[in-house]
mmCIF file of the C-alpha atoms, coordinates in Angstrom:
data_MODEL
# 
_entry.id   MODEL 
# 
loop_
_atom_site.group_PDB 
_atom_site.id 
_atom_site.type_symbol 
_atom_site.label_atom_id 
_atom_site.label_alt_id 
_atom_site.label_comp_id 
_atom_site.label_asym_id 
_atom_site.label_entity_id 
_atom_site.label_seq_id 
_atom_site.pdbx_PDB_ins_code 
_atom_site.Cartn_x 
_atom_site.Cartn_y 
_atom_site.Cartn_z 
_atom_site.occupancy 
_atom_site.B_iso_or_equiv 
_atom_site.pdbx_formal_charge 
_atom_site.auth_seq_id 
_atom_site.auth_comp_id 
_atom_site.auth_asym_id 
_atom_site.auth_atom_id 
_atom_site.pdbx_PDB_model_num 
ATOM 1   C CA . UNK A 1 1   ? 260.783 51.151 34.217 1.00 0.00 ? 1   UNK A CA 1 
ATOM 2   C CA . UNK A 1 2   ? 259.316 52.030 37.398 1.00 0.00 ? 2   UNK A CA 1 
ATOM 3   C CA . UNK A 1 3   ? 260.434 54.480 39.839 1.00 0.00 ? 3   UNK A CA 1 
ATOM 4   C CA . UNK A 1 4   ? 263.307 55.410 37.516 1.00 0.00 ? 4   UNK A CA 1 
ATOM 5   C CA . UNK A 1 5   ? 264.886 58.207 39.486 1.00 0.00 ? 5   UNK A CA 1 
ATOM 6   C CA . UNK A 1 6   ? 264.107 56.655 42.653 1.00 0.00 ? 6   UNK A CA 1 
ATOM 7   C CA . UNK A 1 7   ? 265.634 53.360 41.658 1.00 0.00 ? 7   UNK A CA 1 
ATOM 8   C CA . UNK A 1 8   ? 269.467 54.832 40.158 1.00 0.00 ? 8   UNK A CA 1 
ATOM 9   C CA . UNK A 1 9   ? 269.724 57.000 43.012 1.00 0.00 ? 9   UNK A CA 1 
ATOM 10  C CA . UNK A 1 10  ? 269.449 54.188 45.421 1.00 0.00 ? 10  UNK A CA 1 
ATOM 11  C CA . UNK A 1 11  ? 272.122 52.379 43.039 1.00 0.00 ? 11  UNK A CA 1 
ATOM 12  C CA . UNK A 1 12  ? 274.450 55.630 43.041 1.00 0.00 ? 12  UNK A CA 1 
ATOM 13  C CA . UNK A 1 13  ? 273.768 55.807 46.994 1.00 0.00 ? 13  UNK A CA 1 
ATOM 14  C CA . UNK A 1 14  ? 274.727 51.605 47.195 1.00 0.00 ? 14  UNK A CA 1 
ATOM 15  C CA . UNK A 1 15  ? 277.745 52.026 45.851 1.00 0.00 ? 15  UNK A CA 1 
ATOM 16  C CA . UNK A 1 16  ? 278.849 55.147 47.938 1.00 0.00 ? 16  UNK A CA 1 
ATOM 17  C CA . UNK A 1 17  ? 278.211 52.907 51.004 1.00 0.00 ? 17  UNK A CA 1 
ATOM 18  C CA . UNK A 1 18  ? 279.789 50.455 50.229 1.00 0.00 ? 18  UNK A CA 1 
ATOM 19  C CA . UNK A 1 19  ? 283.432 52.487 48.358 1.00 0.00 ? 19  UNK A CA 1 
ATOM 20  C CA . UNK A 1 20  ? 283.366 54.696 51.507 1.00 0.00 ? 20  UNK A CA 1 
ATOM 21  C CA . UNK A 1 21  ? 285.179 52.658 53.819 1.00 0.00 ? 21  UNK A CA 1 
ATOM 22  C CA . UNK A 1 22  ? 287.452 51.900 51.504 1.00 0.00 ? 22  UNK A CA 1 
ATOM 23  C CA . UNK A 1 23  ? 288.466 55.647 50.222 1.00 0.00 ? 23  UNK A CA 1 
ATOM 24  C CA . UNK A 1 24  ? 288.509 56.652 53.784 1.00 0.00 ? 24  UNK A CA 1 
ATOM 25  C CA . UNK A 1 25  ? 291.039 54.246 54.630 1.00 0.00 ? 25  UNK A CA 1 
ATOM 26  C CA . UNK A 1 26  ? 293.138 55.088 51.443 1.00 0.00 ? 26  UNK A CA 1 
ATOM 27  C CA . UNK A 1 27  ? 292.856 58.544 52.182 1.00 0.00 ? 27  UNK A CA 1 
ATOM 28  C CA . UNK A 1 28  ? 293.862 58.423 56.001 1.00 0.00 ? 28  UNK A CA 1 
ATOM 29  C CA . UNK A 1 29  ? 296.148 55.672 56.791 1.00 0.00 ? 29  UNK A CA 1 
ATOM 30  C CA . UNK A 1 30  ? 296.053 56.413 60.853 1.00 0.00 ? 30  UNK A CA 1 
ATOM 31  C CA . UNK A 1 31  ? 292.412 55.493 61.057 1.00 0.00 ? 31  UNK A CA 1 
ATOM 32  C CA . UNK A 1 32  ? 293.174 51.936 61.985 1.00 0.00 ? 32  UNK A CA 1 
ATOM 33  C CA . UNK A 1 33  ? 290.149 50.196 63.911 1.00 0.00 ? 33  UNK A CA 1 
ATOM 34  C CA . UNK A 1 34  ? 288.358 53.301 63.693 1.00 0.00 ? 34  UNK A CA 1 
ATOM 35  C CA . UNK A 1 35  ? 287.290 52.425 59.873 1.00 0.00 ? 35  UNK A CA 1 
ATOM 36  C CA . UNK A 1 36  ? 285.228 49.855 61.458 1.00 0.00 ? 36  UNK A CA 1 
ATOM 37  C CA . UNK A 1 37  ? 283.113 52.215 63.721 1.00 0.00 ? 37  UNK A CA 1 
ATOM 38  C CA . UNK A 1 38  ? 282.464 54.415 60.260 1.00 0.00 ? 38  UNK A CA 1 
ATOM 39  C CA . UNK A 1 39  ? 282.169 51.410 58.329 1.00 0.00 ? 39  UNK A CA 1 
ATOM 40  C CA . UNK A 1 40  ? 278.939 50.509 60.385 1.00 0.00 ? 40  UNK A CA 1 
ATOM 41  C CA . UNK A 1 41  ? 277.858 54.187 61.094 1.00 0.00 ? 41  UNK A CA 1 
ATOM 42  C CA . UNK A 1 42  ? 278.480 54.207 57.535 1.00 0.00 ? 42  UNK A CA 1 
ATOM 43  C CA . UNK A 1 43  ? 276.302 50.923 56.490 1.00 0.00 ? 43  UNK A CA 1 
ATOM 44  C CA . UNK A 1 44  ? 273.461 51.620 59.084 1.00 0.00 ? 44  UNK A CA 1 
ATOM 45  C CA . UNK A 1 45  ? 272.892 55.179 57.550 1.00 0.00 ? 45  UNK A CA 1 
ATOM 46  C CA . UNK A 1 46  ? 272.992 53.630 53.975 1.00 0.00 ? 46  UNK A CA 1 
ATOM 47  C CA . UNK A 1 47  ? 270.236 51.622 55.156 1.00 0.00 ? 47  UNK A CA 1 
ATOM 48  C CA . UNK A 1 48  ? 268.156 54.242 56.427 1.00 0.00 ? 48  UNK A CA 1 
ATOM 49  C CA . UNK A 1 49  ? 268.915 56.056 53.440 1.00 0.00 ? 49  UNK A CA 1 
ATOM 50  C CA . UNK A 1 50  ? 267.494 53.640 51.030 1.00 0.00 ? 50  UNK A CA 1 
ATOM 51  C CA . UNK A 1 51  ? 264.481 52.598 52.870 1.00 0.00 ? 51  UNK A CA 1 
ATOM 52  C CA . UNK A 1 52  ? 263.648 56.050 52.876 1.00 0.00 ? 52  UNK A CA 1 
ATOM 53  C CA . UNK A 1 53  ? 264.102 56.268 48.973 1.00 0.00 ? 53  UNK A CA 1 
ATOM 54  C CA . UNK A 1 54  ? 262.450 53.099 48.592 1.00 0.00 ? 54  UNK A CA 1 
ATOM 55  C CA . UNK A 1 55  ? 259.103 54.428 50.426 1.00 0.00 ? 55  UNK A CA 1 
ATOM 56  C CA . UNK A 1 56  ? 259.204 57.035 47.923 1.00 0.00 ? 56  UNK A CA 1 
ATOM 57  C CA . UNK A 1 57  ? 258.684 54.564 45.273 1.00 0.00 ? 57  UNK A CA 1 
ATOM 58  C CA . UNK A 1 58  ? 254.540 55.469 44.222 1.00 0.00 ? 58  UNK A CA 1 
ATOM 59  C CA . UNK A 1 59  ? 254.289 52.804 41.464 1.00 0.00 ? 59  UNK A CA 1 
ATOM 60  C CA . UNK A 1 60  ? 254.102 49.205 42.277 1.00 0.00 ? 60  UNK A CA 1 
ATOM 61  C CA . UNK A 1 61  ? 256.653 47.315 40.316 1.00 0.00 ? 61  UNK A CA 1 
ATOM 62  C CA . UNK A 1 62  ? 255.916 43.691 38.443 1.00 0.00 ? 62  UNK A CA 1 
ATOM 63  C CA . UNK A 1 63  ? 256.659 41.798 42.048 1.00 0.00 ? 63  UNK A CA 1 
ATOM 64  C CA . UNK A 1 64  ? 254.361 43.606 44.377 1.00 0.00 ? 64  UNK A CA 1 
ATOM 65  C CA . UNK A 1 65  ? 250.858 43.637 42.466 1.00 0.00 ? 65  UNK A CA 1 
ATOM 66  C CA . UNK A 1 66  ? 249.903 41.509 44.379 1.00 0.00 ? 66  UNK A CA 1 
ATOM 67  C CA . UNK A 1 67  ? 250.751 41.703 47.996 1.00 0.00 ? 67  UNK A CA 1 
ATOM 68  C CA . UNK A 1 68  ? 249.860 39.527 50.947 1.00 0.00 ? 68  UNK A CA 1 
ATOM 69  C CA . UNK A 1 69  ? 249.286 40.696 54.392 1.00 0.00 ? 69  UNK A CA 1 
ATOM 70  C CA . UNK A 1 70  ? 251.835 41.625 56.619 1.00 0.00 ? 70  UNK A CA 1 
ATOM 71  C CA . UNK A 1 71  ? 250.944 38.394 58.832 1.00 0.00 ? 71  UNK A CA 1 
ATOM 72  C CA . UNK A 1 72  ? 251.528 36.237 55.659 1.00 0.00 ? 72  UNK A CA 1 
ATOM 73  C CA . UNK A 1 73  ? 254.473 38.275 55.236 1.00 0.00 ? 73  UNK A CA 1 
ATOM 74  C CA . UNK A 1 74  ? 256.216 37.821 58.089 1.00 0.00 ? 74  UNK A CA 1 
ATOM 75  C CA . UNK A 1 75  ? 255.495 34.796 58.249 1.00 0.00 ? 75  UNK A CA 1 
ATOM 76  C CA . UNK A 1 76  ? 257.092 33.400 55.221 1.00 0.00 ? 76  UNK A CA 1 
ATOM 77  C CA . UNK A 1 77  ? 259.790 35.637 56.234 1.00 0.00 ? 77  UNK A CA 1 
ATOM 78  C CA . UNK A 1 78  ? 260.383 32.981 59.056 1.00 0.00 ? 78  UNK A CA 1 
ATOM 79  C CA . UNK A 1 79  ? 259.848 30.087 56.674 1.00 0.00 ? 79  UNK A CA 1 
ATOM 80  C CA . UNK A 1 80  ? 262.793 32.045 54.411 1.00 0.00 ? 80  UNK A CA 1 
ATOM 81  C CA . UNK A 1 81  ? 264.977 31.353 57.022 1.00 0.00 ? 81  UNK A CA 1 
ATOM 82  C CA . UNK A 1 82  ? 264.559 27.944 57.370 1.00 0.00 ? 82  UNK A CA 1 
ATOM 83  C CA . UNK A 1 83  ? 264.279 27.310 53.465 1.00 0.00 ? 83  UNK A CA 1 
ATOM 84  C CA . UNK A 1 84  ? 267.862 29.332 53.349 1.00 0.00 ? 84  UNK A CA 1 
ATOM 85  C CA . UNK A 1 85  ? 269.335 27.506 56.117 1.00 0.00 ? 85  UNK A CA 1 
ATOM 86  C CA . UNK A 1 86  ? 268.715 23.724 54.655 1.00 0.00 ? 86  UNK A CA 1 
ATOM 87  C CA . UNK A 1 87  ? 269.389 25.052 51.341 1.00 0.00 ? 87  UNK A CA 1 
ATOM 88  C CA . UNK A 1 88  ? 273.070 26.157 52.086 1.00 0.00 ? 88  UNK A CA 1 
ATOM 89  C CA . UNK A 1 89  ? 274.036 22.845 54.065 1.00 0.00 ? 89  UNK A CA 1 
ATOM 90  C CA . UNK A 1 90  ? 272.809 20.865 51.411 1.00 0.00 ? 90  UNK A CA 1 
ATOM 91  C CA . UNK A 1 91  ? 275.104 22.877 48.687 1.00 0.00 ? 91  UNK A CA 1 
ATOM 92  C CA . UNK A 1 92  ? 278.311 22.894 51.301 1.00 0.00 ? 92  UNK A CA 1 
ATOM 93  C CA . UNK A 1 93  ? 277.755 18.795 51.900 1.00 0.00 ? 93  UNK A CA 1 
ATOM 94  C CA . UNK A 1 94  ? 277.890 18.302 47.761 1.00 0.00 ? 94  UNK A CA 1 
ATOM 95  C CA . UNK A 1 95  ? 280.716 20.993 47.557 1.00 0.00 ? 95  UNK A CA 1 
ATOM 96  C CA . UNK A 1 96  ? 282.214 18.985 50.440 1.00 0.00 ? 96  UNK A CA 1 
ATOM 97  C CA . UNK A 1 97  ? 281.497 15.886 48.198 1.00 0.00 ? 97  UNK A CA 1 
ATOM 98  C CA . UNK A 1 98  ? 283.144 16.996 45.109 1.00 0.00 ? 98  UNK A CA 1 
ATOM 99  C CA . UNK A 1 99  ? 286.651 18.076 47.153 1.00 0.00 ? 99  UNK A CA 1 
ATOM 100 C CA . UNK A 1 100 ? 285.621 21.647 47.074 1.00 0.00 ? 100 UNK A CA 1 
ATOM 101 C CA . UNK A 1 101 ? 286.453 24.472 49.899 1.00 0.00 ? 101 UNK A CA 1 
ATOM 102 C CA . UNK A 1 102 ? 283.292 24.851 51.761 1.00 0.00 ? 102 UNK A CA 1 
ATOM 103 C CA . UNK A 1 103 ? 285.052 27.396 53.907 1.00 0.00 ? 103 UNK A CA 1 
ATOM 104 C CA . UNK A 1 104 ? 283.716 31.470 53.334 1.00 0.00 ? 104 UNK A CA 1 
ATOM 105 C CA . UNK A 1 105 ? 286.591 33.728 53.156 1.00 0.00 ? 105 UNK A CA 1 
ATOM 106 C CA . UNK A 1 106 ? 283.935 36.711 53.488 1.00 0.00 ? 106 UNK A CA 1 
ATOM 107 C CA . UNK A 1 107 ? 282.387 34.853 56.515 1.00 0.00 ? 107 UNK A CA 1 
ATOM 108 C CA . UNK A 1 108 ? 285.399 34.360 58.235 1.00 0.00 ? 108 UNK A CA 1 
ATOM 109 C CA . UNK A 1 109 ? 286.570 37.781 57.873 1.00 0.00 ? 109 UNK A CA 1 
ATOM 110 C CA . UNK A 1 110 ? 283.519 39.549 58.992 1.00 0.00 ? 110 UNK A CA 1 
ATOM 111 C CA . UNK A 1 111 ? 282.993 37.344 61.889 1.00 0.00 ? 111 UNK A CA 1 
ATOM 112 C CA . UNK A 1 112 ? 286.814 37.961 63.000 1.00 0.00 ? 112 UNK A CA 1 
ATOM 113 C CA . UNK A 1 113 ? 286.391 41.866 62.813 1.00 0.00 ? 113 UNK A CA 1 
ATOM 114 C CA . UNK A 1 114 ? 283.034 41.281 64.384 1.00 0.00 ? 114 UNK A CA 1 
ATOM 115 C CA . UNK A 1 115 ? 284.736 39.335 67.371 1.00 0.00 ? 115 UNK A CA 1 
ATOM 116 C CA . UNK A 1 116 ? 287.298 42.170 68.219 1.00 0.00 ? 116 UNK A CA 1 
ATOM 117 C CA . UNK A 1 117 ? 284.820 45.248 67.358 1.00 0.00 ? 117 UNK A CA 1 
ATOM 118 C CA . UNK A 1 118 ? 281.394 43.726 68.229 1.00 0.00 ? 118 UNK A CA 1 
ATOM 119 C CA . UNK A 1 119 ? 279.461 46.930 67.371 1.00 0.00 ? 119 UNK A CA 1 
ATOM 120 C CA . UNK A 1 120 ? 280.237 45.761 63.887 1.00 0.00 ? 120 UNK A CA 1 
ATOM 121 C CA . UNK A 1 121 ? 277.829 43.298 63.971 1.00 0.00 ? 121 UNK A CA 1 
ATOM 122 C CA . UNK A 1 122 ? 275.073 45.496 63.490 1.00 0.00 ? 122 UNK A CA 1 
ATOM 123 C CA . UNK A 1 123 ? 276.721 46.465 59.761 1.00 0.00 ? 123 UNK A CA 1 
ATOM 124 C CA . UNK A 1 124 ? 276.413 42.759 59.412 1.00 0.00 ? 124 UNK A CA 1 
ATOM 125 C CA . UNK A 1 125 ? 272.931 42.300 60.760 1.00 0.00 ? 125 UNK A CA 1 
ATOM 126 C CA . UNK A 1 126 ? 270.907 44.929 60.019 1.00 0.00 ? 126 UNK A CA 1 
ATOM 127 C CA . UNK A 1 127 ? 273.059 47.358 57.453 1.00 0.00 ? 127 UNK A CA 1 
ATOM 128 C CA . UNK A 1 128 ? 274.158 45.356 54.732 1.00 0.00 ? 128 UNK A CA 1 
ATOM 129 C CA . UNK A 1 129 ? 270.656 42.993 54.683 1.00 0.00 ? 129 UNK A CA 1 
ATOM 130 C CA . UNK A 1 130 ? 268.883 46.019 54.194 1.00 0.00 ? 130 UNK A CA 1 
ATOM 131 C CA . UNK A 1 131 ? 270.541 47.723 51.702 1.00 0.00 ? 131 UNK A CA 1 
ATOM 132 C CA . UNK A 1 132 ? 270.764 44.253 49.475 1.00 0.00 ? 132 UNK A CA 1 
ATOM 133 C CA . UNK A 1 133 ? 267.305 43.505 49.330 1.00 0.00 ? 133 UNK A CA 1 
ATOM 134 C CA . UNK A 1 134 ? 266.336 46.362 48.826 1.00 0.00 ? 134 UNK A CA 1 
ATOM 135 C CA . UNK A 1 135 ? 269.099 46.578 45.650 1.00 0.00 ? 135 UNK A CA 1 
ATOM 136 C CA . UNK A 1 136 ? 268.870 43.284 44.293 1.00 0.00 ? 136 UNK A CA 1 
ATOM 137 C CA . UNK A 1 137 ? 265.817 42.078 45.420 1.00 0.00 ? 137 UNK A CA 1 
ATOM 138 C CA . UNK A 1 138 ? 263.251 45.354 44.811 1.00 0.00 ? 138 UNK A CA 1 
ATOM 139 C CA . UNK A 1 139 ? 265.253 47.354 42.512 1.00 0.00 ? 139 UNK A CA 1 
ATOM 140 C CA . UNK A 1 140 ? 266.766 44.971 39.790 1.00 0.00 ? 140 UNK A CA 1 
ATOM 141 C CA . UNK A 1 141 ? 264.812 41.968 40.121 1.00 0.00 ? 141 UNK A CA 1 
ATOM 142 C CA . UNK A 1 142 ? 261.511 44.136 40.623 1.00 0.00 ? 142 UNK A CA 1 
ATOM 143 C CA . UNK A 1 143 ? 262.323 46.826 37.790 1.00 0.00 ? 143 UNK A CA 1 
ATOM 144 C CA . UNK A 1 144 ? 263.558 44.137 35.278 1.00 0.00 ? 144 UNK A CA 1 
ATOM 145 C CA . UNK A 1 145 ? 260.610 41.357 35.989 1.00 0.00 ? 145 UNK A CA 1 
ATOM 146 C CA . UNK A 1 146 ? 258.725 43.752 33.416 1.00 0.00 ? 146 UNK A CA 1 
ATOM 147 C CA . UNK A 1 147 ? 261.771 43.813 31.122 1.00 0.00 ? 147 UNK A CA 1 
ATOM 148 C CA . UNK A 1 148 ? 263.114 40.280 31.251 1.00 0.00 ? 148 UNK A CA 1 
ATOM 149 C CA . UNK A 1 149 ? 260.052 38.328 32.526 1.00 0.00 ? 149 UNK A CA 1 
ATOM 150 C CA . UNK A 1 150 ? 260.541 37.411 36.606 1.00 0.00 ? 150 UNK A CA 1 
ATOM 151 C CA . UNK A 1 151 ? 262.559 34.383 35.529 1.00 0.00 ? 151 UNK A CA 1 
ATOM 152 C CA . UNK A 1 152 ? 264.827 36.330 33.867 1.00 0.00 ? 152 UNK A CA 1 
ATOM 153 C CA . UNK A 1 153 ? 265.137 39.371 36.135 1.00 0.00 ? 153 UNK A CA 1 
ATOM 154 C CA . UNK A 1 154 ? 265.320 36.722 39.391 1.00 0.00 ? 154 UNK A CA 1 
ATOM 155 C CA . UNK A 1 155 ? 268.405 35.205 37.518 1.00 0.00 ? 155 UNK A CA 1 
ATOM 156 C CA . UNK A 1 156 ? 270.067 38.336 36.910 1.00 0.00 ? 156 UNK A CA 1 
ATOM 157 C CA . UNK A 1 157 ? 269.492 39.891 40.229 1.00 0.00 ? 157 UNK A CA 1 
ATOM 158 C CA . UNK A 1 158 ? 270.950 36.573 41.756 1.00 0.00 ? 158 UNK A CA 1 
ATOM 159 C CA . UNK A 1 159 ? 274.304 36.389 39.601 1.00 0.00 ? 159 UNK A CA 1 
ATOM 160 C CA . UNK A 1 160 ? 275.146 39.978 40.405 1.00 0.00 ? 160 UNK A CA 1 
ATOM 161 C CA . UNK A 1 161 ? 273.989 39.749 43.981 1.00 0.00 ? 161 UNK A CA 1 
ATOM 162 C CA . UNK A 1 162 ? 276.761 36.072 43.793 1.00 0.00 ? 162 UNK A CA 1 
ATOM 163 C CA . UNK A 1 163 ? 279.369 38.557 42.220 1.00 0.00 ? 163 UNK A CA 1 
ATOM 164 C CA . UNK A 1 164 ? 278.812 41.588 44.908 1.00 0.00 ? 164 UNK A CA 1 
ATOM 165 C CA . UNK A 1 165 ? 279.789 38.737 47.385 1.00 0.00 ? 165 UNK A CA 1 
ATOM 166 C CA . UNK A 1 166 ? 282.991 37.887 45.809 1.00 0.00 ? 166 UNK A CA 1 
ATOM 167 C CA . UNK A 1 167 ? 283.805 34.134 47.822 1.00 0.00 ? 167 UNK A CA 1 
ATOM 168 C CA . UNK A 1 168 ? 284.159 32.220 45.235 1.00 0.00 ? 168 UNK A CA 1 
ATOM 169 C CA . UNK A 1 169 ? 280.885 30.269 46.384 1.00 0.00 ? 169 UNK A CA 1 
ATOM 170 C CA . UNK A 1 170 ? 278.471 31.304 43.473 1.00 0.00 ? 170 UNK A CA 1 
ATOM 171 C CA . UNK A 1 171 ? 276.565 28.845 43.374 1.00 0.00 ? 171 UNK A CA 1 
ATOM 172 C CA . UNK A 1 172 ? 275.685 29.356 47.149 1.00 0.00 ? 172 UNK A CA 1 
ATOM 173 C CA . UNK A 1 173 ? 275.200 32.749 47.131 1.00 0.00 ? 173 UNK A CA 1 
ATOM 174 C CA . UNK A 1 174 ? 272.886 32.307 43.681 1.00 0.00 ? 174 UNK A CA 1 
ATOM 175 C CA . UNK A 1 175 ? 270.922 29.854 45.682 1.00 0.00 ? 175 UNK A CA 1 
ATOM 176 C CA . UNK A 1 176 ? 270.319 32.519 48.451 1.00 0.00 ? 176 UNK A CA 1 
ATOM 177 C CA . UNK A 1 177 ? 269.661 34.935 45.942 1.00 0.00 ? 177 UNK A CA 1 
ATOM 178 C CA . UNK A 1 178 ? 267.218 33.014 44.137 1.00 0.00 ? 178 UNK A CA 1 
ATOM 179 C CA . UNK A 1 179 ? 265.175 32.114 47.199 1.00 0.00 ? 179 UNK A CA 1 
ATOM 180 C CA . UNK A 1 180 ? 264.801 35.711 48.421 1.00 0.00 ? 180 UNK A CA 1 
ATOM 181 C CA . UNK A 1 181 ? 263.804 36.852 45.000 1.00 0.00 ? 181 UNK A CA 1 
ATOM 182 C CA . UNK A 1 182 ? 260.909 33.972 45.414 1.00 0.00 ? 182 UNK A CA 1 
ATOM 183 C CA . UNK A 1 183 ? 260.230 34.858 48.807 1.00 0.00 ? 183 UNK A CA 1 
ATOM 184 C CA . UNK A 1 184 ? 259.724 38.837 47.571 1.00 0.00 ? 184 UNK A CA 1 
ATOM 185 C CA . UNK A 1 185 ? 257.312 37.537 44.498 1.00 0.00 ? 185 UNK A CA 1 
ATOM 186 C CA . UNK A 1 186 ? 255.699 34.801 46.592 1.00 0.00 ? 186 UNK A CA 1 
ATOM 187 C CA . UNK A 1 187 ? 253.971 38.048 49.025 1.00 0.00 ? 187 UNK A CA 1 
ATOM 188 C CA . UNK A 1 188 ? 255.072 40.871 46.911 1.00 0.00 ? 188 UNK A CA 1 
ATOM 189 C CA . UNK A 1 189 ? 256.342 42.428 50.062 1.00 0.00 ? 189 UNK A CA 1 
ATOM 190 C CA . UNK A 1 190 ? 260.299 43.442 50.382 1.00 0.00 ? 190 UNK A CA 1 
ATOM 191 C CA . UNK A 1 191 ? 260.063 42.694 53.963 1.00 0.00 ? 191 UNK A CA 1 
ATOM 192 C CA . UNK A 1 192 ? 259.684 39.104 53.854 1.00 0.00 ? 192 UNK A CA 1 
ATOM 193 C CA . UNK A 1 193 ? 263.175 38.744 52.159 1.00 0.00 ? 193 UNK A CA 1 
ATOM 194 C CA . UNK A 1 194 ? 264.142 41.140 54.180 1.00 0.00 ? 194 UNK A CA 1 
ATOM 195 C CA . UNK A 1 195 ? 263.484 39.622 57.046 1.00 0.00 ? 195 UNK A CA 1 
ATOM 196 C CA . UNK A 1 196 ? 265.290 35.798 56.018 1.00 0.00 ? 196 UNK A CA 1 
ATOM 197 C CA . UNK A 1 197 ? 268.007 38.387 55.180 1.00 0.00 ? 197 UNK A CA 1 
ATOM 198 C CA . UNK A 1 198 ? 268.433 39.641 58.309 1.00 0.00 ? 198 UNK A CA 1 
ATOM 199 C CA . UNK A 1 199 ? 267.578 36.180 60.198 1.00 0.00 ? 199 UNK A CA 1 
ATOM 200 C CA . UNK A 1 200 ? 270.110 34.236 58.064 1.00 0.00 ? 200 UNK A CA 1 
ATOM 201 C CA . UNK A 1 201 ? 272.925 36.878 58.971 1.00 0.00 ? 201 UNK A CA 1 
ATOM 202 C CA . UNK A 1 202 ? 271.727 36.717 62.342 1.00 0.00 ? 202 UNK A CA 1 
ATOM 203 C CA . UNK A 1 203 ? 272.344 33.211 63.175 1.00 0.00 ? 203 UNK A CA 1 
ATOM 204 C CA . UNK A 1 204 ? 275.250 32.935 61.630 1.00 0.00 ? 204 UNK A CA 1 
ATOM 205 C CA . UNK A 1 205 ? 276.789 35.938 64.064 1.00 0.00 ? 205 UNK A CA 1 
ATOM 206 C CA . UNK A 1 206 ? 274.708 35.601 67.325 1.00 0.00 ? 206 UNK A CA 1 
ATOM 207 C CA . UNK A 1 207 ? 277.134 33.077 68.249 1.00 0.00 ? 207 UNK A CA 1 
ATOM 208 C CA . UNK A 1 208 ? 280.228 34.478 67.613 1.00 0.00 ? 208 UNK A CA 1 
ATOM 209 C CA . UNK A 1 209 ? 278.882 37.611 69.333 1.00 0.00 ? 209 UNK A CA 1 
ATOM 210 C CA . UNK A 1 210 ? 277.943 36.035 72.311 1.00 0.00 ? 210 UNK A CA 1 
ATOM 211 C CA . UNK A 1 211 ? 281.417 34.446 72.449 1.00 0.00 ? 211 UNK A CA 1 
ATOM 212 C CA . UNK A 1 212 ? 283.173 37.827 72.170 1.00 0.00 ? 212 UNK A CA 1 
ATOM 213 C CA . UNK A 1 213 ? 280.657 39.369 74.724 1.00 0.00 ? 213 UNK A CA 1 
ATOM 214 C CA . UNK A 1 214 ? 281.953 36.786 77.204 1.00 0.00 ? 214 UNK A CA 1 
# 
């Protein structure tokens, strides 16, 4: 495997970021709303963290042999979006169809802490898109296309990344999965997931930020 030490320390440093807020609040009961300041703080720094790590990857894994320019990149980044977005309505109508919840307990949590502390957003936005695709996406689907086959390592990388979400929408979140693990082989750059990541989360806060900014 690739990168080896490069790749479990961004693991190790993944799930620090995201146990932190968690311990803190355990430990010190009279944070309160202040766990959501160092829960972004916290997230935002992660982020920084593992891009930095992730530069420091020197070996190409099985995804990125090929890479396309950062044009094409981009680009399909903003195709990613719109792939994502039809993809998820189409999986909510059937759920809808079959009598099934189509309602996100994660969403609607986030986007409720997000209305009365809007600097969370940016956890939401930026932080947590990051730090995903660069754990899911270039770290276990990359490292274990060689291992599994990209089939294989894409399917994988999408359960866990379904699991880490835990909404009880797997199926949705394995779709999204799936399609950013595409978009990453597709121009064997991490950005262009990256950026549907950060899109996708986008548009579904924008609106409920501009709402509590009024």
């Amino acid at each position: 495997m690739v990168n080896r030490r490069q790749s479990i320390l961004i693991l190790i440093i993944y799930f620090i970021v995201y146990a932190l807020p968690s311990v803190l609040v355990a430990a010190f009961h009279q944070l309160g709303s202040q766990v959501f300041l160092i829960q972004t703080v916290d997230y935002l720094v992660g982020a920084l963290l593992l891009l930095w790590l992730a530069r420091r990857m020197t070996a190409k894994n099985a995804v990125e042999q090929q890479r396309s320019n950062w044009l094409v990149a981009i680009l399909w980044g903003l195709i990613g979006l719109v792939l994502v977005i039809v993809g998820q309505v189409l999986i909510l109508k059937i759920t809808a169809m079959l009598g099934q919840s189509t309602a996100s307990n994660n969403t609607s949590t986030l986007l409720t802490v997000g209305q009365q502390y809007p600097v969370f957003f940016l956890a939401i936005i930026v932080g947590a898109p990051i730090m995903e695709e660069i754990v899911f996406r270039k770290v276990i689907f990359g490292n274990l296309s060689a291992v599994t086959g990209k089939i294989g390592a894409a399917l994988i990388s999408s359960f866990l990344f379904s699991l880490a979400h835990a909404d009880g929408h797997l199926i949705l979140y394995a779709f999204v999965g799936l399609l950013f693990c595409w978009l990453y082989q597709h121009t064997g750059r991490i950005q262009t997931s990256m950026t549907s990541h950060i899109l996708m989360n986008a548009a579904v806060v924008v609106p409920t930020l501009l709402t509590a900014l009024h």
